[in-house]
C-alpha positions as CSV (number, residue, x, y, z in Angstrom):
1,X,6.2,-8.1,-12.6
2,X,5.1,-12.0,-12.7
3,X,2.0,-11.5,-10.9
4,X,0.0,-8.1,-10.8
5,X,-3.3,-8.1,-8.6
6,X,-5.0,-4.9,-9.0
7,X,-8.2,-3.9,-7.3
8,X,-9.3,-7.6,-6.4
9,X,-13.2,-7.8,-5.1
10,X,-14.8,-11.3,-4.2
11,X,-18.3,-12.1,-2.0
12,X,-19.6,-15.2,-1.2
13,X,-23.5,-13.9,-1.5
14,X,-24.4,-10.8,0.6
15,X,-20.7,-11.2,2.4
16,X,-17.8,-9.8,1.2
17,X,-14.6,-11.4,1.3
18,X,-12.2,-9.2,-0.3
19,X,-12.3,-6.2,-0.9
20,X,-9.8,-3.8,-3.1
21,X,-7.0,-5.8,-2.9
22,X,-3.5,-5.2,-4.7
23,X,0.2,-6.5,-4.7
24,X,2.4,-7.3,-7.1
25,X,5.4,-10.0,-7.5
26,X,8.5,-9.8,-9.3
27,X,9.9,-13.2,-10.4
28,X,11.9,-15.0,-8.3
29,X,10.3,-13.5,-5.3
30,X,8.6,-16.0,-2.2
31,X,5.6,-13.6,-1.4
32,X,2.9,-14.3,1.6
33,X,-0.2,-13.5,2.4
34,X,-0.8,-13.5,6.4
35,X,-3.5,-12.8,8.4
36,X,-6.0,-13.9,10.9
37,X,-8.6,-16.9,10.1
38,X,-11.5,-15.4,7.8
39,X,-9.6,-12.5,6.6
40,X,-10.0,-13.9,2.7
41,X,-6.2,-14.6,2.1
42,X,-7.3,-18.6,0.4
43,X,-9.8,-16.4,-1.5
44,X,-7.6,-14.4,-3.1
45,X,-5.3,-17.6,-3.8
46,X,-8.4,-19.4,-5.0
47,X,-8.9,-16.0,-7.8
48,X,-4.8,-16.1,-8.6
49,X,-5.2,-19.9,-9.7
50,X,-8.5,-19.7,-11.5
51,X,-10.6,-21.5,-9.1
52,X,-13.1,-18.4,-8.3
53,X,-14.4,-15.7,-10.3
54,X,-13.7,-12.2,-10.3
55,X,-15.8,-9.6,-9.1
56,X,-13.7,-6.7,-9.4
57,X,-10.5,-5.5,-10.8
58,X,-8.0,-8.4,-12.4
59,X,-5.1,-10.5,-12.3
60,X,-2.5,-10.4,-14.6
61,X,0.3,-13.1,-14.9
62,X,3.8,-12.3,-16.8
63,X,1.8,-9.5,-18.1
64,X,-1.1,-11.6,-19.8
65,X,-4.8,-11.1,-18.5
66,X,-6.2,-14.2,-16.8
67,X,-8.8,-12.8,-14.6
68,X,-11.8,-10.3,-14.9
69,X,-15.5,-9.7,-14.2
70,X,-16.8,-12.0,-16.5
71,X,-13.7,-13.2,-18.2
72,X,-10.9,-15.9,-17.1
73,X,-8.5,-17.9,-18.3
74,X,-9.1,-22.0,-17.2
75,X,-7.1,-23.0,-14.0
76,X,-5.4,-25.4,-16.1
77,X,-4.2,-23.2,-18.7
78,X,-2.7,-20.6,-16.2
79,X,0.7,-22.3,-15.8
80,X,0.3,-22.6,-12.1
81,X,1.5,-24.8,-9.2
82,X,-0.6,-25.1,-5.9
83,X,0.0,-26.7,-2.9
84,X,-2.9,-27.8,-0.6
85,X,-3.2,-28.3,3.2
86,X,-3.9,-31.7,2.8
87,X,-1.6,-32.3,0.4
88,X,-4.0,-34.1,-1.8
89,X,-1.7,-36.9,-3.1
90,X,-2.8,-39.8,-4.6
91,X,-3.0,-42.6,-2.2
92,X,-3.0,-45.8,-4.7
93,X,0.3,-44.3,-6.9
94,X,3.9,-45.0,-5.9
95,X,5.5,-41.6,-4.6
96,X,7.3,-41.3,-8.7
97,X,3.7,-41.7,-9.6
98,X,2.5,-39.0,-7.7
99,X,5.1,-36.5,-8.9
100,X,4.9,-37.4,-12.5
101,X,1.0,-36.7,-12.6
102,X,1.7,-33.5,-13.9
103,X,4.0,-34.4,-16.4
104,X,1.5,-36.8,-18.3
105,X,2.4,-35.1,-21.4
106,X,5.8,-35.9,-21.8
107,X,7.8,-38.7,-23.6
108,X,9.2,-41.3,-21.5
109,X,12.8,-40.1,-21.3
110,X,12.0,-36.4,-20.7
111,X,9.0,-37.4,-18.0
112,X,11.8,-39.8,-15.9
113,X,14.6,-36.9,-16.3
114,X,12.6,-34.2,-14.4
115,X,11.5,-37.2,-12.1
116,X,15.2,-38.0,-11.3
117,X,15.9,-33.8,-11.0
118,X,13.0,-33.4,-8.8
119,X,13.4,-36.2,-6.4
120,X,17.0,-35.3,-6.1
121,X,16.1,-31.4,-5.4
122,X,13.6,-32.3,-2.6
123,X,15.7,-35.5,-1.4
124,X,13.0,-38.0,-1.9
125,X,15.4,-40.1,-4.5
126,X,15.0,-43.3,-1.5
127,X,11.2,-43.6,-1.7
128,X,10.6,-43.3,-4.8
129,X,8.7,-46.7,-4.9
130,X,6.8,-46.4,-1.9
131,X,3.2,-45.0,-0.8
132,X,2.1,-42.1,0.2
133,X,0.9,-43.8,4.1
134,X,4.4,-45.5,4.0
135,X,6.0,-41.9,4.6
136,X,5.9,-39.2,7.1
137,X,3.9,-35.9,7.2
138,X,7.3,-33.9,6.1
139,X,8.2,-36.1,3.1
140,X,4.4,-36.1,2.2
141,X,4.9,-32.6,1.8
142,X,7.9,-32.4,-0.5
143,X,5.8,-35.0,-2.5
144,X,3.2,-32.3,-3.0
145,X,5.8,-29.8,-3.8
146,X,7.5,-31.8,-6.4
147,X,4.3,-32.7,-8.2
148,X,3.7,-28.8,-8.0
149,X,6.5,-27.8,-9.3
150,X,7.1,-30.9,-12.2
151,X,6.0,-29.1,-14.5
152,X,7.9,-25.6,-14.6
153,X,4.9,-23.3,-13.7
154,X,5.3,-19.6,-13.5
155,X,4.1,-19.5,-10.4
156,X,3.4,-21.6,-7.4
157,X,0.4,-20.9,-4.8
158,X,1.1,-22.6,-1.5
159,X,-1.8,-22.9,0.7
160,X,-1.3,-23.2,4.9
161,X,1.2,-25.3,3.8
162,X,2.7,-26.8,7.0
163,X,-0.9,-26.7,9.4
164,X,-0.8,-30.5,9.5
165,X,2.3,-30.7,10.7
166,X,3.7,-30.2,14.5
167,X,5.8,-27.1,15.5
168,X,8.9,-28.4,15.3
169,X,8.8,-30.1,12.1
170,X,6.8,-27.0,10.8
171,X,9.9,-24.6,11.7
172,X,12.2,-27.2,9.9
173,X,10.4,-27.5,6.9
174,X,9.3,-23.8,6.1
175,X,13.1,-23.4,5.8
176,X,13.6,-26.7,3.9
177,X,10.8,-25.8,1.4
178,X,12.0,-21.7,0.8
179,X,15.8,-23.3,0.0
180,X,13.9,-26.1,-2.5
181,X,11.4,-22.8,-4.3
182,X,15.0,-21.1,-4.3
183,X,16.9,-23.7,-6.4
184,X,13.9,-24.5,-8.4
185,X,13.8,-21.2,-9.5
186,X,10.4,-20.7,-9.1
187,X,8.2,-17.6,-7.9
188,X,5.5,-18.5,-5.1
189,X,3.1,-16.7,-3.0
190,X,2.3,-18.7,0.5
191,X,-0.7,-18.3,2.4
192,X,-0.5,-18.5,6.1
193,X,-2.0,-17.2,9.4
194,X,1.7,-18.1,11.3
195,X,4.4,-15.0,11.1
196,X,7.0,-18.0,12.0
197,X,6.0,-19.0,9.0
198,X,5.8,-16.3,6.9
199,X,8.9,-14.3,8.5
200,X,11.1,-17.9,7.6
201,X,10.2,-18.0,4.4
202,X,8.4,-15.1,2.7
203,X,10.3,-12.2,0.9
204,X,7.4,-9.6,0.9
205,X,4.6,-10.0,3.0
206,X,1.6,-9.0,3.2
207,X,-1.0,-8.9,6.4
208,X,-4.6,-9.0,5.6
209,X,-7.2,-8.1,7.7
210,X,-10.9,-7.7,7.2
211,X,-10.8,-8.4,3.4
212,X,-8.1,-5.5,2.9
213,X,-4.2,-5.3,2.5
214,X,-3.0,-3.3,5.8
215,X,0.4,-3.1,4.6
216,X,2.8,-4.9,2.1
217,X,6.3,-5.1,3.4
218,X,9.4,-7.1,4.4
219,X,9.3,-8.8,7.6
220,X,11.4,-6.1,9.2
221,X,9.3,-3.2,8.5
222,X,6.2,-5.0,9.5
223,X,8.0,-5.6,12.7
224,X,9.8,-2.1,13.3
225,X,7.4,0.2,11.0
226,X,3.7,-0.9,11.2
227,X,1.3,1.1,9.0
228,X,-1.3,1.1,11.4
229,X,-2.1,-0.3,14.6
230,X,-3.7,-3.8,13.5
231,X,-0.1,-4.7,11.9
232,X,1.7,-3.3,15.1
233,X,-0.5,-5.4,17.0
234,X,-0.8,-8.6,14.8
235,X,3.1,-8.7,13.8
236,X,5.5,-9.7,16.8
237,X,4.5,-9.2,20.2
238,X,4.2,-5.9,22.0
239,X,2.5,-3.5,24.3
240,X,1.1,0.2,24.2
241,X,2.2,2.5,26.7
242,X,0.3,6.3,27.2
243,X,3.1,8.7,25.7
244,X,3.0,12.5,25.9
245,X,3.9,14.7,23.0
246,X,7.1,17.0,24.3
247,X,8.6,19.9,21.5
248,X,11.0,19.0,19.4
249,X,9.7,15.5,18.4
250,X,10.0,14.1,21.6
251,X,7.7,11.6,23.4
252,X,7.3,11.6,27.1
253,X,6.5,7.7,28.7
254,X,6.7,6.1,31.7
255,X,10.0,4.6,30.9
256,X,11.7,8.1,29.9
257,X,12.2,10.7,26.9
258,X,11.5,9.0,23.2
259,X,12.8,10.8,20.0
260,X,9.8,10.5,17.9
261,X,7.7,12.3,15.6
262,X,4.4,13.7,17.0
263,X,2.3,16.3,15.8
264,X,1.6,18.7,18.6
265,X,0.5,18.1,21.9
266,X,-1.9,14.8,21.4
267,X,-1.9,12.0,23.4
268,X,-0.6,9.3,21.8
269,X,0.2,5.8,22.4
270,X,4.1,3.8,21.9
271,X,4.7,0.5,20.9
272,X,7.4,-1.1,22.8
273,X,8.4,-4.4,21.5
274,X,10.6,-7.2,24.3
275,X,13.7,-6.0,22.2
276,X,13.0,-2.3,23.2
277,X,13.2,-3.2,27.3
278,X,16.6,-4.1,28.3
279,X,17.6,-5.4,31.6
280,X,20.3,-3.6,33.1
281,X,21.2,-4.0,37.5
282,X,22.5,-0.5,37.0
283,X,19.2,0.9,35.6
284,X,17.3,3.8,38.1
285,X,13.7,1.9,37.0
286,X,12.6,-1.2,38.5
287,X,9.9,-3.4,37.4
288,X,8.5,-6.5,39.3
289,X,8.5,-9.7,37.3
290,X,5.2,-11.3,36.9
291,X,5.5,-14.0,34.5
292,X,8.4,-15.7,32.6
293,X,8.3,-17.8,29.4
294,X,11.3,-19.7,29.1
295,X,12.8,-19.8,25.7
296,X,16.0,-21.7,25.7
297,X,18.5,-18.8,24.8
298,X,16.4,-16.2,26.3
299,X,13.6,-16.1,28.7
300,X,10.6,-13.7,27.6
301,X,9.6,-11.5,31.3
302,X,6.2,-10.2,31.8
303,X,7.1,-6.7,33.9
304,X,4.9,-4.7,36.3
305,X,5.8,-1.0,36.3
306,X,5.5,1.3,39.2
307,X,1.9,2.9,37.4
308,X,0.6,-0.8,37.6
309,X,0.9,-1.3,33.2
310,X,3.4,-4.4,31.9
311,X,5.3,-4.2,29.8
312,X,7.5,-7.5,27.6
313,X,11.6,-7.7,28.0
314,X,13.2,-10.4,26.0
315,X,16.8,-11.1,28.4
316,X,19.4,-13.9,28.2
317,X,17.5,-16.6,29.9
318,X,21.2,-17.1,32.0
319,X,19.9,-13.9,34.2
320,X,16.9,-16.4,35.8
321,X,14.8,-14.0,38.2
322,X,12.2,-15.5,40.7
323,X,8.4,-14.4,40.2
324,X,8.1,-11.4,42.4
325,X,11.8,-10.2,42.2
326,X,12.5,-6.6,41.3
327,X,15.0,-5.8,38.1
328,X,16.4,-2.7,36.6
329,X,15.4,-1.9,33.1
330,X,15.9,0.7,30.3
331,X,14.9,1.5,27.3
332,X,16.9,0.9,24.1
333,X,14.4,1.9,21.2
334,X,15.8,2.4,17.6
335,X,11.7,2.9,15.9
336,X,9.5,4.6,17.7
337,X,6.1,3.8,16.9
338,X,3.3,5.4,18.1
339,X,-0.2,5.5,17.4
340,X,-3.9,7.4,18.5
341,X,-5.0,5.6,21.4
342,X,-8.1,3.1,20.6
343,X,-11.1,5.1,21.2
């Protein structure tokens, strides 16, 4: 593993920020930390790249110790890349200038080599000369990634990366910046409170809530297999439904018969994602649509069962139904997840 957190504790005073947390990162990997505003995810990229002290536990990088109570190796000496919100570049050096800062070091030759290589990689070769204010937000960030990544760290920390940009450019770049980490070669850990984000770039992810580590997982099984219900709730969109525990694993909704594990005869609660609801004009069940959020391809439909509770149904948005109308549904559910209702 390149990166081994283990038992990671940090307060600010009386307050504790983090509290027991633990991943690890194999090299090459994109990882990401997600999670809600205040949930400590910048601390714990703060303690990976030296800038705050350990409490608790440690951090290891490609096996060495760099972080302890008491003990920690400098920021600079940790052979790693971050990447701010802001970008921090510097506003009187040319663009060449601002990825080069970290390559002070070097001879002339080597220093304009991994220039040329970098500006090439992140397609910046045609601004090489300019400013950072004669450029836009996107190519401000590719500057900040190739100063980052200039010189060769083991690993690069990438902090709410794309918040100062707008949604569409955000989307574009996410993808942009994942296929530049790729080809560098480099192993990264990005810290965001956007899924989008996290789900278009991130290899293993892991949502943080309260300080703690709810669950460390690809984007599919945070999705389809929450650990508990803060990830089923945080991760996608979705509702709860009052289920019924039948015999033989069965779960009894309003919908119909689930297969799914349950342990006696407790009430439970089922997740059903927009992906889970299908709209079929053959179905028995009607639901009354009361909202629609157009998508492009698909239109998301807010649903009013018969018992009054909605429910979400993600449906080809060339089947456009007026407010009101009354469509057939069924289920289609491949993971059942269900959980103890919120007491």
């Amino acid at each position: 593993m390149l990166l081994q957190v283990s038992n990671l504790s940090h307060a600010y005073g009386a307050q504790p920020v983090v509290q027991g947390v633990s991943f690890a990162l194999a090299r090459g990997v994109i990882g990401c930390l997600l999670g809600p505003s205040g949930c400590g995810k910048t601390t714990v990229l703060r303690c990976i790249a030296g800038f705050e002290a350990v409490q608790e536990g440690e951090i290891r990088l490609a096996g060495k110790l760099v972080s302890r109570p008491g003990a920690a190796v400098p920021p600079e000496k940790r052979r790693v890349g971050m990447v701010f919100q802001d970008y921090a570049l510097f506003p009187h050096l040319r663009i060449a200038d601002n990825i080069a800062f970290g390559l002070h070091g070097s001879h002339a030759p080597q220093r304009a080599a991994r220039l040329a290589e970098l500006a090439e990689l992140v397609g910046l070769s045609d601004v090489l000369q300019k400013y950072p204010h004669e450029i836009s937000g996107g190519q401000q960030q590719r500057v900040a990634l190739a100063r980052a990544l200039a010189p060769r760290p083991e690993l690069l920390l990438l902090d709410e990366p794309f918040s100062n940009l707008d949604v569409e450019l955000r989307e574009r770049l996410s993808l942009e910046v994942r296929d530049i980490i790729r080809a560098s070669g480099a192993t990264a850990i990005l810290v965001t409170h956007d899924q989008h984000e996290a789900f278009a770039m991130a290899d293993e992810i892991g949502i943080l809530h309260a300080g703690r580590i709810q669950q460390w997982d690809s984007a599919y099984n945070l999705y389809h297999r929450p650990a508990n219900r803060f990830v089923a709730d945080f991760v996608g969109q979705g509702v709860f439904l009052p289920a019924r525990a039948r015999g033989a694993g069965e779960l009894e909704i309003e919908l119909g018969v689930l297969q799914g594990s349950s342990n006696g005869e407790q009430d439970l609660e089922v997740l059903l994602r927009p992906d889970d609801v299908v709209h079929d004009d053959a179905a028995p069940t009607q639901a009354e649509v009361v909202h629609k959020a157009f998508r492009g391809a698909e239109i998301l439909y807010t649903l009013r069962l018969a018992s009054g509770r909605k429910v979400l149904a993600l449906v080809p948005s060339h089947h456009n139904h007026a407010l009101g109308e009354r469509i057939g549904i069924r289920l289609d559910v491949d993971h059942v997840v269900a959980f103890q209702p919120e007491s």
